[in-house]
C-alpha positions in Angstrom: 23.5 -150.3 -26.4 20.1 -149.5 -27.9 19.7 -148.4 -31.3 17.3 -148.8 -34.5 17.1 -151.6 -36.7 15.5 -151.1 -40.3 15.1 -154.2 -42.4 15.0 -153.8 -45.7 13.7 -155.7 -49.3 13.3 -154.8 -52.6 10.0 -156.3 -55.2 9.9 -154.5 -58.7 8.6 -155.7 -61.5 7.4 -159.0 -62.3 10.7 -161.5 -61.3 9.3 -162.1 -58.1 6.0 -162.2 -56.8 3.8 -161.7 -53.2 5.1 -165.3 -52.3 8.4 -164.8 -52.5 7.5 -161.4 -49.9 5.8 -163.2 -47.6 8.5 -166.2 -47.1 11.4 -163.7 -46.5 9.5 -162.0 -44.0 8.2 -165.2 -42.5 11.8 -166.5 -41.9 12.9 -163.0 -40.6 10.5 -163.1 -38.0 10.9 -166.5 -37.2 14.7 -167.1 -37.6 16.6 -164.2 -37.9 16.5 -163.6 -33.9 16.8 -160.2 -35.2 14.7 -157.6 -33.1 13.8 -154.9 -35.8 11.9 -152.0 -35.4 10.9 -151.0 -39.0 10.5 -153.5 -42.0 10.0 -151.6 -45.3 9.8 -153.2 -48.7 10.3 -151.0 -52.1 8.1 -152.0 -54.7 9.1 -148.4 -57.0 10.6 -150.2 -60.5 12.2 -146.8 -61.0 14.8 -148.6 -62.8 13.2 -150.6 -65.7 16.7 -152.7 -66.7 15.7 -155.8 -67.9 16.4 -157.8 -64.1 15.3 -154.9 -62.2 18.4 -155.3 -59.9 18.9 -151.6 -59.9 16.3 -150.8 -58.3 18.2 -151.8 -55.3 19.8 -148.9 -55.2 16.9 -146.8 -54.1 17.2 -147.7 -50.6 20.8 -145.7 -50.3 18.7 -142.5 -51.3 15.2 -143.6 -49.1 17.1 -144.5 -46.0 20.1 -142.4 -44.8 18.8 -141.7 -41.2 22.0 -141.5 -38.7 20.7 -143.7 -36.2 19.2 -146.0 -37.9 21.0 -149.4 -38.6 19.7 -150.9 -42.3 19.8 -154.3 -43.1 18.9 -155.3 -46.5 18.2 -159.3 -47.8 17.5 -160.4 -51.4 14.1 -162.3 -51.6 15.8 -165.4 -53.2 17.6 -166.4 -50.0 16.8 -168.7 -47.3 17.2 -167.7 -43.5 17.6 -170.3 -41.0 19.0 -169.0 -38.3 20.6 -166.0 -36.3 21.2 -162.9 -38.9 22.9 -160.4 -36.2 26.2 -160.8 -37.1 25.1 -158.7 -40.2 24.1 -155.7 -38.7 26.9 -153.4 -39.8 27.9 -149.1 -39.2 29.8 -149.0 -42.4 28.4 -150.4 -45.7 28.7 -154.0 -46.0 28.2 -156.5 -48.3 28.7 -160.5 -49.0 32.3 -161.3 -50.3 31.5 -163.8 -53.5 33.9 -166.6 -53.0 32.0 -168.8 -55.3 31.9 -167.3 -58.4 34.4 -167.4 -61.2 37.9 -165.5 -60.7 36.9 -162.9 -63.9 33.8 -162.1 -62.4 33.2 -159.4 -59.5 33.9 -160.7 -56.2 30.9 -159.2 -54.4 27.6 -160.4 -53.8 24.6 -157.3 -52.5 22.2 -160.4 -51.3 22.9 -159.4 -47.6 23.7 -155.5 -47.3 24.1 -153.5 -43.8 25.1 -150.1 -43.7 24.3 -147.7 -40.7 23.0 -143.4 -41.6 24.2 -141.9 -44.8 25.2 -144.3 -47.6 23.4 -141.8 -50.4 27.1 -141.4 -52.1 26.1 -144.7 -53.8 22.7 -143.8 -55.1 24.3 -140.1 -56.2 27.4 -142.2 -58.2 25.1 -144.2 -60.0 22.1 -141.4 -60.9 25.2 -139.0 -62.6 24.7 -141.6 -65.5 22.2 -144.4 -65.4 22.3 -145.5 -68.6 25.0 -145.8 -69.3 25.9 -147.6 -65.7 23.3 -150.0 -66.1 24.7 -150.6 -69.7 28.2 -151.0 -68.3 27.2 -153.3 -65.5 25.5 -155.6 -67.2 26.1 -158.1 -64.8 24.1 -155.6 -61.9 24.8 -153.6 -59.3 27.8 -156.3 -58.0 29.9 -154.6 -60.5 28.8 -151.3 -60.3 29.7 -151.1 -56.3 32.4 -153.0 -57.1 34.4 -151.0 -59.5 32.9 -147.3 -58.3 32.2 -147.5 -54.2 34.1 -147.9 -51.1 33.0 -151.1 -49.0 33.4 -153.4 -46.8 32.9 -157.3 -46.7 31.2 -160.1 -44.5 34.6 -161.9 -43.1 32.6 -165.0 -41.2 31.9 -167.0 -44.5 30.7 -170.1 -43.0 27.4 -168.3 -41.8 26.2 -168.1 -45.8 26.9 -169.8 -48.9 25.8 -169.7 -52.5 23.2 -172.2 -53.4 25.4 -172.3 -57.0 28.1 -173.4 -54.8 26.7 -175.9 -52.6 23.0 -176.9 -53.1 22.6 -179.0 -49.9 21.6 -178.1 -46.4 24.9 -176.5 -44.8 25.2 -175.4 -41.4 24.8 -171.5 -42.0 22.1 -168.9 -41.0 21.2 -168.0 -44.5 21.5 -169.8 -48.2 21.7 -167.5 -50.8 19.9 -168.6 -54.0 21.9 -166.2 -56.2 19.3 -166.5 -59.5 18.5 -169.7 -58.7 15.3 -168.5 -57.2 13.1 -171.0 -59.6 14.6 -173.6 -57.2 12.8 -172.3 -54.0 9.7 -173.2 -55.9 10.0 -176.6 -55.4 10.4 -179.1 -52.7 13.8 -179.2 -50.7 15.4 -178.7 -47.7 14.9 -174.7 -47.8 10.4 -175.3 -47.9 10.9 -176.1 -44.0 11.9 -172.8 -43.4 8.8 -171.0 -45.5 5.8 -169.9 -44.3 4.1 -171.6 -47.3 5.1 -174.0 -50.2 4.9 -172.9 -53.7 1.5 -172.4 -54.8 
């Protein structure tokens, strides 16, 4: 079956700079083994919270195109090999194994969602404030307690770098604001395009 890919990430404010960019598409078009069509990268801080994690949200009111497939990574992760099992038709997103049992159970790293998924931006923009006061935590929370989703069951294709910071076999290690680490030399700056500079 032929259809459109979109890849999608997300650069605002001053958290993460060009390098961190340039790596994630590096390993994208080196590992992924996805075949994309469009790669678009939204650099609007709309959303000036204090981690600018918000501004993730802007893709569920940019992209809502019904044949397009979206797939969305978090620049602090490391792709090492095949990323299709993430392509998704309904709205997707990592189930957070790792973290404490009080805290929410998802993880928006890795999104996939195919067409219209604006009801998510449109939830959130009826009060931002006060949502991004609520959710302090980010946008985890926010889908977690207010949106209808569904979750990555394969967990042994990615892991939490809080979790486990060695190599594991898996096609992507998610850094989970740990980012600092990618900075320095490990086992992830053979996947980069470039070390830290």
């Amino acid at each position: 079956m032929c259809y459109v890919i979109r890849i999608i990430a997300v650069r605002t404010g001053k958290k993460y700079n060009k390098w961190y960019e340039d790596n994630l598409i590096h390993m994208i078009d080196n590992y992924s083994n996805i075949k994309y069509d469009m790669l678009e990268v939204i650099r609007d801080n709309k959303f000036d919270d204090e981690r600018g994690v918000f501004n993730k949200l802007q893709m569920f009111d940019k992209f809502t195109e019904s044949n397009i497939t979206n797939l969305y990574f978090d620049l602090d992760v490391c792709i090492k090999k095949d990323c299709n099992y993430f392509l998704r038709s309904k709205f997707t997103l990592c189930h957070a194994w790792w973290r404490d049992p009080h805290h929410t159970p998802l993880n928006s790293s890795i999104m996939s969602w195919k067409g219209d998924c604006s009801h998510i931006y449109n939830k959130f923009m009826e009060d931002p404030e006060y949502y991004m006061f609520k959710y302090h935590r980010g946008i985890d929370q926010f889908i977690y307690e207010n949106i209808k989703y569904n979750t990555y069951k394969n967990k042994s294709l990615y892991y939490s770098f809080r979790e486990d910071c060695e190599e594991k076999d898996a096609s992507i290690c998610l850094f989970n604001q740990r980012y600092e680490y990618m900075k320095t030399d490990g086992w992830w700056t053979n996947y980069f395009f470039q070390k830290y500079q």
